[in-house]
Backbone as CSV, one residue per row, in Angstrom:
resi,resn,N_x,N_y,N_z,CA_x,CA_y,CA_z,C_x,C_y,C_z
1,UNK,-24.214,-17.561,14.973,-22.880,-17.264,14.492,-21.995,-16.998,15.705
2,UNK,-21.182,-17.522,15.941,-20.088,-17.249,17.295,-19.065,-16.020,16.578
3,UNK,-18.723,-15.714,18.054,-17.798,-14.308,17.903,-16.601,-14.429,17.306
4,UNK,-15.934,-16.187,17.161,-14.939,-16.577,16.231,-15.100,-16.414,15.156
5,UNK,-16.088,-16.887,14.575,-15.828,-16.793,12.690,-15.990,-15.433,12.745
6,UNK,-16.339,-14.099,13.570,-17.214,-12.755,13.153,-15.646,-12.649,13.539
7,UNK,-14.386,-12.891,13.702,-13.408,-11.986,14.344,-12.330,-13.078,13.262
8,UNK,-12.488,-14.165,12.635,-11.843,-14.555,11.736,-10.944,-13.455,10.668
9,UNK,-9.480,-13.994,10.652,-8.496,-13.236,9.826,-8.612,-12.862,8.274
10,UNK,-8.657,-12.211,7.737,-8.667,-12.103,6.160,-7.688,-12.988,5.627
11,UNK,-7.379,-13.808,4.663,-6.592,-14.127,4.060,-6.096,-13.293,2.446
12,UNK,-5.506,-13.591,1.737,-5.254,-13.580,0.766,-6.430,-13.615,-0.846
13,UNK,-7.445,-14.519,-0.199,-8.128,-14.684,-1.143,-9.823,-14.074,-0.401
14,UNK,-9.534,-13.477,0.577,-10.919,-12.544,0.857,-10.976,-11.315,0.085
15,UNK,-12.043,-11.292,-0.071,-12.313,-10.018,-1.228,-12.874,-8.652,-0.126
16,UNK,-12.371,-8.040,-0.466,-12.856,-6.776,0.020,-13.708,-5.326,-0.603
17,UNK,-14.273,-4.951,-0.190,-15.351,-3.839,-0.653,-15.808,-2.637,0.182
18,UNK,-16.104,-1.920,-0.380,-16.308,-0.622,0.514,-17.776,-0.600,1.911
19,UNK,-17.998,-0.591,2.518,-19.028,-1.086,2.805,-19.864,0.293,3.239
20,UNK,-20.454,0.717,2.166,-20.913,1.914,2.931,-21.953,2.525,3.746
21,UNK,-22.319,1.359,4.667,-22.915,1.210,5.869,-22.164,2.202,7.072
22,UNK,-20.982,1.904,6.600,-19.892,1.931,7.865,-19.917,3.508,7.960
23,UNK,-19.734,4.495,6.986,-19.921,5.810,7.143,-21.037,6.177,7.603
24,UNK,-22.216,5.407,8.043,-23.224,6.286,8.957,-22.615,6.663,10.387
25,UNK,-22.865,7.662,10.638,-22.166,8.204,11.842,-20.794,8.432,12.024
26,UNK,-19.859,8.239,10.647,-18.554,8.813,10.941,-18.721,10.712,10.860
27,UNK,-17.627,10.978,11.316,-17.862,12.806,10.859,-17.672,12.972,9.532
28,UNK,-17.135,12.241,8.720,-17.210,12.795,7.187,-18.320,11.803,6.844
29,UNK,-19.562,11.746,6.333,-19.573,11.162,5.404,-19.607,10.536,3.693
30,UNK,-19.782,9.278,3.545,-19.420,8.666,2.059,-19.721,9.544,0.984
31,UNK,-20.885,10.414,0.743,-21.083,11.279,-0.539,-20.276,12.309,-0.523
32,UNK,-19.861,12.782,0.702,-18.478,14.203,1.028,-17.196,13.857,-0.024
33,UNK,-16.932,12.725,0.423,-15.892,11.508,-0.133,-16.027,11.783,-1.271
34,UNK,-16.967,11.616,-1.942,-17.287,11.127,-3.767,-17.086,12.977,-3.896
35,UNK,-18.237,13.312,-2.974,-18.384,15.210,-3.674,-16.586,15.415,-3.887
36,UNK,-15.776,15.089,-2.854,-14.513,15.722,-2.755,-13.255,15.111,-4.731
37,UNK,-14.255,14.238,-4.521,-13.185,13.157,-5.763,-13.442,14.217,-6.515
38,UNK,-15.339,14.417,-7.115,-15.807,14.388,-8.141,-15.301,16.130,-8.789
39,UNK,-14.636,16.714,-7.512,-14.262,18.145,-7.735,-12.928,18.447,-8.456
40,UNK,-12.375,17.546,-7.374,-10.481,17.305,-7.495,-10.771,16.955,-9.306
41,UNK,-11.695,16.623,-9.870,-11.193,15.999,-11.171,-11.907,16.455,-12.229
42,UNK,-12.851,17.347,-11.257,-13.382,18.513,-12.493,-14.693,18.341,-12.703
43,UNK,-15.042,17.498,-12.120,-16.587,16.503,-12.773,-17.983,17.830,-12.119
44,UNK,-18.579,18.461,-13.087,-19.780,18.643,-12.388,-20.433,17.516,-11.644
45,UNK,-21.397,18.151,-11.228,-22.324,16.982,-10.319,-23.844,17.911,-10.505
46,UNK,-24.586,17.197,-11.516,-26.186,18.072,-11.543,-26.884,17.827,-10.160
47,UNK,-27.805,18.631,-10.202,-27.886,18.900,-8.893,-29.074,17.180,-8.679
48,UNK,-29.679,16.984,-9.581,-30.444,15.308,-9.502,-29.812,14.147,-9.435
49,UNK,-28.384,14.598,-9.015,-27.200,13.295,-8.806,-27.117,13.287,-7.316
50,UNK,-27.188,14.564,-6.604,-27.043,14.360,-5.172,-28.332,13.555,-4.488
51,UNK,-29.051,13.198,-4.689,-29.783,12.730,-4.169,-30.830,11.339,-5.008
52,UNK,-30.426,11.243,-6.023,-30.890,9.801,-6.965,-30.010,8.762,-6.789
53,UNK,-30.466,7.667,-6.981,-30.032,6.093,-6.979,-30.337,5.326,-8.094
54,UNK,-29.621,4.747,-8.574,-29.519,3.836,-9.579,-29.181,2.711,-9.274
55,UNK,-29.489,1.313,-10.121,-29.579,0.243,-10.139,-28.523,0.172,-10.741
56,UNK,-27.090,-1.066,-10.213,-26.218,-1.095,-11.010,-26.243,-2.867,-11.159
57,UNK,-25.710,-3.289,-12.362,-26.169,-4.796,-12.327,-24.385,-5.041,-12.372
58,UNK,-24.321,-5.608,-11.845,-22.821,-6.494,-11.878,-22.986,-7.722,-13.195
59,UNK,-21.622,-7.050,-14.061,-21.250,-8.027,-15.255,-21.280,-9.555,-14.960
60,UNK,-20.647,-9.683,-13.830,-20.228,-11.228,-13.989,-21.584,-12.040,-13.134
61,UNK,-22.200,-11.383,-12.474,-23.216,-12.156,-11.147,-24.599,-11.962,-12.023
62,UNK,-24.661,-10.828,-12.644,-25.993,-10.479,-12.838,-26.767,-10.009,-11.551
63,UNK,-25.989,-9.641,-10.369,-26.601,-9.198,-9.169,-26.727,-7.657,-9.332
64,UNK,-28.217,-7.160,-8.984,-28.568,-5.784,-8.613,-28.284,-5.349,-7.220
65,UNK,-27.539,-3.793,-7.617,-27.705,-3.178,-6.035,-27.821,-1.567,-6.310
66,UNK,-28.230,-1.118,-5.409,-28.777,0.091,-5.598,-27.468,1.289,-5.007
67,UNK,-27.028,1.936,-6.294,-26.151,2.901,-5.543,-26.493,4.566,-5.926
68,UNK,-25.909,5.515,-5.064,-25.727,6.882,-5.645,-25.557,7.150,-7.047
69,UNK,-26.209,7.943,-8.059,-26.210,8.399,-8.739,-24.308,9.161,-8.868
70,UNK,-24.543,9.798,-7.728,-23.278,10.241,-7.858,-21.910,9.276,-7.876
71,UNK,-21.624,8.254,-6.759,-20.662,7.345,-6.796,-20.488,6.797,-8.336
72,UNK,-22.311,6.648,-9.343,-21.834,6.088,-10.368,-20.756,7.028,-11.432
73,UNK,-21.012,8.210,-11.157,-20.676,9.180,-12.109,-19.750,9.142,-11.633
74,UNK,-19.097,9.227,-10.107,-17.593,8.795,-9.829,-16.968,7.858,-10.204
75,UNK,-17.525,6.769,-10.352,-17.160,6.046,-11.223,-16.916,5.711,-12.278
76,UNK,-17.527,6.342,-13.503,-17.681,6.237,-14.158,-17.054,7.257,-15.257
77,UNK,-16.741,8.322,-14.679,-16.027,9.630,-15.109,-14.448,10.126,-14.514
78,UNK,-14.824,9.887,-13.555,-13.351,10.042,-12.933,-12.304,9.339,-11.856
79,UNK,-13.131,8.285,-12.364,-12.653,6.510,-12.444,-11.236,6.177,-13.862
80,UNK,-12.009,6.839,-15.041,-11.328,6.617,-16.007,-9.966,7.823,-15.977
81,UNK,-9.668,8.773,-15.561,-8.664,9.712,-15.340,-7.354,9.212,-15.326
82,UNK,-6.407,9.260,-15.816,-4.830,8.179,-15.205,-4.272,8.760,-14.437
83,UNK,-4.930,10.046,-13.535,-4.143,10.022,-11.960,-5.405,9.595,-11.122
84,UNK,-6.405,9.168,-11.639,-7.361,8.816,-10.595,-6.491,7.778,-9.400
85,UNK,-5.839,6.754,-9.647,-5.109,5.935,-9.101,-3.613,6.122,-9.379
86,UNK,-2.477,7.063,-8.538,-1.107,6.878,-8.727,-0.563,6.141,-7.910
87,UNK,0.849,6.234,-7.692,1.849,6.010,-7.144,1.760,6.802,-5.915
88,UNK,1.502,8.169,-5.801,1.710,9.119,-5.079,1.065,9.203,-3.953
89,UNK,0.068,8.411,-3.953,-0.872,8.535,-2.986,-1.170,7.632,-2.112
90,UNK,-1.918,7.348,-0.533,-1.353,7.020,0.254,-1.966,5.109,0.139
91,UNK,-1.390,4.714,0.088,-2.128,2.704,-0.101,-3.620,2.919,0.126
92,UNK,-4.202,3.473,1.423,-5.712,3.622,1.662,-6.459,4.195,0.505
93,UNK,-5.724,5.281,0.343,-6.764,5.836,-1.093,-6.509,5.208,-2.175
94,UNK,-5.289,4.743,-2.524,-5.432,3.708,-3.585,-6.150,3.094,-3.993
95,UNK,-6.378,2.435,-3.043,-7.038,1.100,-2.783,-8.594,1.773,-2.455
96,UNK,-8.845,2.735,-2.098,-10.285,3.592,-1.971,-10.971,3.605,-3.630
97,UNK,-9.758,4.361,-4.113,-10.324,4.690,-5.274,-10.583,3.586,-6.462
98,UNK,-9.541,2.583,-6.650,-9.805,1.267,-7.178,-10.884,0.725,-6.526
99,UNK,-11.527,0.426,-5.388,-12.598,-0.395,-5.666,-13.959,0.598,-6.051
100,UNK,-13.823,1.796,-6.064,-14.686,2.837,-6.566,-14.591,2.773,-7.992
101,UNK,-13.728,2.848,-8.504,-13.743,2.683,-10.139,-13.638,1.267,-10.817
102,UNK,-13.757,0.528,-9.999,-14.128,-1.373,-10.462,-16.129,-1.550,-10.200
103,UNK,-16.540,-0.287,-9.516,-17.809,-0.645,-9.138,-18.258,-1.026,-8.020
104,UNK,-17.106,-0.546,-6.805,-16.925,-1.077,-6.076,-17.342,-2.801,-5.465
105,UNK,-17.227,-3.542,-6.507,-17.261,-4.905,-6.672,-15.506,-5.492,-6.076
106,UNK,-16.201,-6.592,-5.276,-14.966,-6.873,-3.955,-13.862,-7.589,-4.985
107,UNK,-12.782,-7.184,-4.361,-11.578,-7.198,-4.973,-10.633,-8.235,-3.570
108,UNK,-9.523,-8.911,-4.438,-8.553,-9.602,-3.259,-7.761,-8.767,-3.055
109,UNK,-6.714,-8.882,-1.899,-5.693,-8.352,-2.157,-4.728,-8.228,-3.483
110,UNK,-4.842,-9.242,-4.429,-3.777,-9.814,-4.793,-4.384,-8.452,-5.982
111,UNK,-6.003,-8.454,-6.200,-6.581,-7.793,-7.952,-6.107,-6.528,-7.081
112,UNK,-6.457,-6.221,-5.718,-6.519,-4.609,-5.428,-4.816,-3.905,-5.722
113,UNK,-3.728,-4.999,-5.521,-2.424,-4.342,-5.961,-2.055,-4.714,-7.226
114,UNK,-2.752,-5.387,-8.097,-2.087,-5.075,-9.083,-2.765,-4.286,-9.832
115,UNK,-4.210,-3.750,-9.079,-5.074,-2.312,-9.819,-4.263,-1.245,-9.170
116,UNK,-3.777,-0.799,-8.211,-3.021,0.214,-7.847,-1.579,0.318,-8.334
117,UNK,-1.000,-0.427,-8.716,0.057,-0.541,-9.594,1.196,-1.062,-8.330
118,UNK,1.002,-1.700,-7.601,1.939,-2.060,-6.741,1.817,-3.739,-6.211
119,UNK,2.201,-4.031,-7.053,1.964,-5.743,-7.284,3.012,-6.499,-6.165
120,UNK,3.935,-5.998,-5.398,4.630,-6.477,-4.515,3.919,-5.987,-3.258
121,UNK,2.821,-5.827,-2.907,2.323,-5.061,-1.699,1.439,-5.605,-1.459
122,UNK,1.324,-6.778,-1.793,-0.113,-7.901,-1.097,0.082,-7.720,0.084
123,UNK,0.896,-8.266,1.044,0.723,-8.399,2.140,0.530,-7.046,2.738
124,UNK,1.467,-5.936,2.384,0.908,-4.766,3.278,-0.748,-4.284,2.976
125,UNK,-1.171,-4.445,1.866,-2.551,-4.445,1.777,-3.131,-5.554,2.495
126,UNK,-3.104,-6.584,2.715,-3.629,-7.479,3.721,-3.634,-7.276,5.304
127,UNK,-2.613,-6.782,5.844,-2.156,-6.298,6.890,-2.655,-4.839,7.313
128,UNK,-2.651,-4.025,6.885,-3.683,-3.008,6.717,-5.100,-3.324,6.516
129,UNK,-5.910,-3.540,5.613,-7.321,-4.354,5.596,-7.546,-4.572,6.281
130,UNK,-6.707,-6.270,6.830,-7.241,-7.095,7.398,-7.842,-6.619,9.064
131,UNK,-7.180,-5.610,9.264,-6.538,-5.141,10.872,-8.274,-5.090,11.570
132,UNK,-7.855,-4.434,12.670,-9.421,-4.385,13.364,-10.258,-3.059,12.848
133,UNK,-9.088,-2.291,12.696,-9.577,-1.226,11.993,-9.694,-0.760,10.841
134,UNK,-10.640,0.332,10.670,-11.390,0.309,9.268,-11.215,1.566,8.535
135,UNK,-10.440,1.497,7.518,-10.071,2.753,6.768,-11.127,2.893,5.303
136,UNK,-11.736,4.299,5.684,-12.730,4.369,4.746,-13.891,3.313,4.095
137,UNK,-14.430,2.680,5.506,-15.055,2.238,5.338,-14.751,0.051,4.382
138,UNK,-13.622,0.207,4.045,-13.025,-0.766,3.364,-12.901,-2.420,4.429
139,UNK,-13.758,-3.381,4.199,-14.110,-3.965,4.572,-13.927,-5.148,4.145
140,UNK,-13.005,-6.395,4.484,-13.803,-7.580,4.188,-14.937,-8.518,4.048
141,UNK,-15.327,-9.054,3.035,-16.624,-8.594,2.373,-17.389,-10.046,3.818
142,UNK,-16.809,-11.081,3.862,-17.314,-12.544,4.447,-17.490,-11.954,6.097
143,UNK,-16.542,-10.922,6.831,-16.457,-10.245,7.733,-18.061,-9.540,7.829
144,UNK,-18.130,-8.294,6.626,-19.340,-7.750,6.954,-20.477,-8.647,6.566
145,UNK,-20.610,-9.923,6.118,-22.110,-10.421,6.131,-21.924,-11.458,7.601
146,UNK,-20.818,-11.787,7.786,-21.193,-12.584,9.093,-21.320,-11.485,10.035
147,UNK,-21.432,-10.209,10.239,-21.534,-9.396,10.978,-23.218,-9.022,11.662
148,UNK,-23.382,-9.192,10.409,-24.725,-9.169,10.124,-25.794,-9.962,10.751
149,UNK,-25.472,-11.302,10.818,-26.221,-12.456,11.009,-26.050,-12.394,12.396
C-alpha cells in the first residue's frame, strides 16, 4: 500500500465511523466518553456492563462485531433521548453522538448532517473529518483499513 492512497482525501461519499482503536493511549479514554454520556442522561450502568461485550449484528450487512456492553446501552438508551443530538452542541459531538446512536455504523457526510439536524453543513463536516486530525476518535472508515495494511 503506498503512503498516497493511506493519505488520500475524504470525499463526500466516504463514510465515517468512530474508530475506537484510536483512544488507546489518548488521556481520556472511549468508555470515560460513554461513562460521561451515560450519566449526563441518567442511565444507570450495572456494574456487568463495565466490563462485558456483546455481539452486535448490523441490519443491513449481517456483519458481527464485538462491542461494550456499555456503548450498547449508550446506544440504545440514551441514543433515543431528543437532546441526545441538538443544535447546541459543538459539530464534533454531534456528529460523536450520531454515529453512537446509529451503532456506530459508518455514516457520509451527507447521512451524518442530516442526522444532526444541519443539512447545509456537509462540507464543514467534511472539512473537519476529513483533516489530518482526529476528533474523538472519528475516522474515515477506507482511511483506517488502508492504514492497516
Amino acid at each position: 500500500m503506498s503512503v498516497l492512497s493511506r493519505l488520500a482525501k475524504p470525499t463526500p461519499d466516504t463514510p465515517f465511523h468512530i474508530d475506537v482503536s484510536w483512544w488507546d493511549g489518548q488521556i481520556r479514554d472511549f468508555h470515560s466518553e460513554l461513562r460521561e454520556l451515560a450519566h449526563k442522561f441518567g442511565l444507570e450502568i450495572p456494574e456487568s456492563a463495565r466490563h462485558e461485550t456483546i455481539d452486535s449484528i448490523d441490519p443491513l450487512t449481517a456483519q458481527v462485531t464485538t462491542i461494550s456492553a456499555l456503548q450498547y446501552l449508550v446506544q440504545t438508551q440514551c441514543g433515543n433521548h431528543p437532546e441526545f443530538v441538538n443544535g447546541n452542541m459543538s459539530l464534533v459531538d454531534a456528529v460523536f453522538r450520531a454515529l453512537l446512536k446509529n451503532g456506530n455504523h459508518p455514516m457520509t457526510p451527507l447521512q451524518l448532517a442530516e442526522s444532526i439536524g444541519r443539512p447545509n453543513q456537509v462540507d464543514t463536516i467534511l472539512r473537519t473529518l476529513g483533516s489530518r486530525q482526529v476528533y474523538k476518535g472519528i475516522r474515515p472508515i477506507e482511511l483506517v483499513r488502508n492504514s492497516r495494511n
